[in-house]
C-alpha positions in Angstrom: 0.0 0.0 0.0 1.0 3.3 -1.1 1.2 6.4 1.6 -0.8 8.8 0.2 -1.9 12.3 1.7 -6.1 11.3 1.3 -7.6 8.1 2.7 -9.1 5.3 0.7 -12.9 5.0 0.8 -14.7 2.9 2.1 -16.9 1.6 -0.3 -14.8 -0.2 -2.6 -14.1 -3.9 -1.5 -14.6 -7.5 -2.4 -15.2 -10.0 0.2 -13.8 -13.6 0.0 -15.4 -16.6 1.7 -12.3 -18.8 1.6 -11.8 -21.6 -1.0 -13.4 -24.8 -0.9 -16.7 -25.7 -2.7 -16.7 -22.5 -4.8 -17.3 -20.1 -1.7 -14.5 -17.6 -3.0 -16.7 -16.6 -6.0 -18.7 -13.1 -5.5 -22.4 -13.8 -5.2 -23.9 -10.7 -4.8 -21.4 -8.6 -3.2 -21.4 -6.9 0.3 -22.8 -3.8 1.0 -21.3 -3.9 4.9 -17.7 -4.9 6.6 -17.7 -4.2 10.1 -16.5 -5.1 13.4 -12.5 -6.1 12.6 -10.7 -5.6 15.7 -8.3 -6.9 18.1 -7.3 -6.4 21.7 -4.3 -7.8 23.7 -5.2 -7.9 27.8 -2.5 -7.3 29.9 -1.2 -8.9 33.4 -0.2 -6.7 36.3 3.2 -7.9 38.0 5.2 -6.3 40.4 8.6 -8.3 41.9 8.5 -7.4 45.9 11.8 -6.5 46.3 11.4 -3.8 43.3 12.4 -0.5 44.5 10.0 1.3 42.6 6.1 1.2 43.7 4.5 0.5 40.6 3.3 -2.7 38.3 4.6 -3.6 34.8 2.3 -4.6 32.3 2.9 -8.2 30.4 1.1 -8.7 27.6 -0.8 -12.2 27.2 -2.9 -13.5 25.4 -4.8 -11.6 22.7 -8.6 -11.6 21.6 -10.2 -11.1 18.0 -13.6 -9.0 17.7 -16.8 -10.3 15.8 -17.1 -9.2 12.4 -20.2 -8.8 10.9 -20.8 -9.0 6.9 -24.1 -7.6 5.0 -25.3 -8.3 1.7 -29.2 -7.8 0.0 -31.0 -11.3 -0.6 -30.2 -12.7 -4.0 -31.4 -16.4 -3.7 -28.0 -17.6 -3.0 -27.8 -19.8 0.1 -24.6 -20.6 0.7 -24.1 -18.0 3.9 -27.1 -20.3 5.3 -26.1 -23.0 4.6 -22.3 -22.2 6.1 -24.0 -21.7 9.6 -26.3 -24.7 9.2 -23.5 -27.3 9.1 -21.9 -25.7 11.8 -25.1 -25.7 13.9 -25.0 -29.6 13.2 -21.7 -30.2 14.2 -19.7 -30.3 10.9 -16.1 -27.8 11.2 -15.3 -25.6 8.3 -13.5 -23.1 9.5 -12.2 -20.9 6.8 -9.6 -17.7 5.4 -12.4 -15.0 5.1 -10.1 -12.4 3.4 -11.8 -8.3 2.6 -9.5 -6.4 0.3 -10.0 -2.9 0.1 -9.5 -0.9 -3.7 -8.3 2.7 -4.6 -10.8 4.3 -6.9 -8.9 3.2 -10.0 -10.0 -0.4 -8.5 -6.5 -2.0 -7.5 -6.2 -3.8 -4.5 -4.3 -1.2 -1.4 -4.9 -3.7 1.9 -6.5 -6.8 3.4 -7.9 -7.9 6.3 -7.2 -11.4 6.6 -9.9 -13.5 8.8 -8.2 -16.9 10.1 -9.9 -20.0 11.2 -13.4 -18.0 10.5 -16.5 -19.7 11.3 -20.0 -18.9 11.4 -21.7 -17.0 14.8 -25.1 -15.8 13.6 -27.1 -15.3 10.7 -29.8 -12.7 10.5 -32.8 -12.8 7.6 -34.4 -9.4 6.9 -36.5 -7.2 8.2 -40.1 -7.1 5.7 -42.5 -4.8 5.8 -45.4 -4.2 4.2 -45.2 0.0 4.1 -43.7 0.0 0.6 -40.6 1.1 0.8 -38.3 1.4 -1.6 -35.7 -0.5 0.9 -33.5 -3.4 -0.2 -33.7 -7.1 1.8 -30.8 -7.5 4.0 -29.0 -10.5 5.7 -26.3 -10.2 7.8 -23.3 -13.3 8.7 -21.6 -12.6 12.2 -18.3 -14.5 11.8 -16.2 -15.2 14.7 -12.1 -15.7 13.7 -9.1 -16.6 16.0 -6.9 -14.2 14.5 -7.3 -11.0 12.3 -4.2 -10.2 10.0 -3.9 -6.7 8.0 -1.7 -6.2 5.1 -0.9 -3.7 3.1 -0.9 -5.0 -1.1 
């Protein structure tokens, strides 16, 4: 990734779902990345001869936020169907990778998703008042580690 003095935007991105059983192909495209995050906790210690009355901090272990993925309905299942198998026991944890592109639509930076799986699915919200408003569903993913590199 280049430095440049203007940020990207945030609306140009493609989504991967890793890459077994065709689930890297774009189906529909998503509208809505949020959530990647990652916080290390830290451990208090103090040695009791030290001289100087305060702690140090030690970092431990680290923990990744939810992420949380949207996309209209477009008929294609196979967000559902992710969550179903894991609901019924089967693993398919996967490399869920969101690249961000410049306006000229060249890959700058990814956020690499390891071991992702499946936390929630949400349908959409219908309503009968006529709106002009597009079906949503949403995938919560949960991932033990959250990688970001620049491209």
């Amino acid at each position: 990734m280049a430095t440049r003095n203007n940020p990207y935007g945030a609306f140009n991105f493609l989504v991967k779902l890793g890459d077994t059983g065709g689930e890297d192909q774009i189906a529909g495209g998503f509208s809505d990345f949020s959530g990647a995050g990652n916080e290390v906790k830290f451990s208090e210690y103090r040695n009791g001869n030290d001289p100087e009355n305060h702690v140090r901090k030690i970092a431990n272990t680290n923990t990744t936020n939810d992420v949380t993925l949207k996309r209209g309905i477009i008929g294609d299942l196979r967000l559902f169907n992710w969550i179903k198998a894991t609901r019924e026991g089967e693993y398919d944890a996967r490399t869920v990778t969101v690249t961000l592109h410049d306006e000229g639509r060249q890959p700058v930076c990814a956020w690499v998703l390891r071991a992702a799986q499946p936390k929630k699915w949400v349908g959409p919200t219908l309503t009968g008042k006529g709106g002009g408003e597009v079906a949503m569903e949403e995938l919560h993913l949960v991932a033990e580690r959250i990688d970001f590199q620049s491209l």
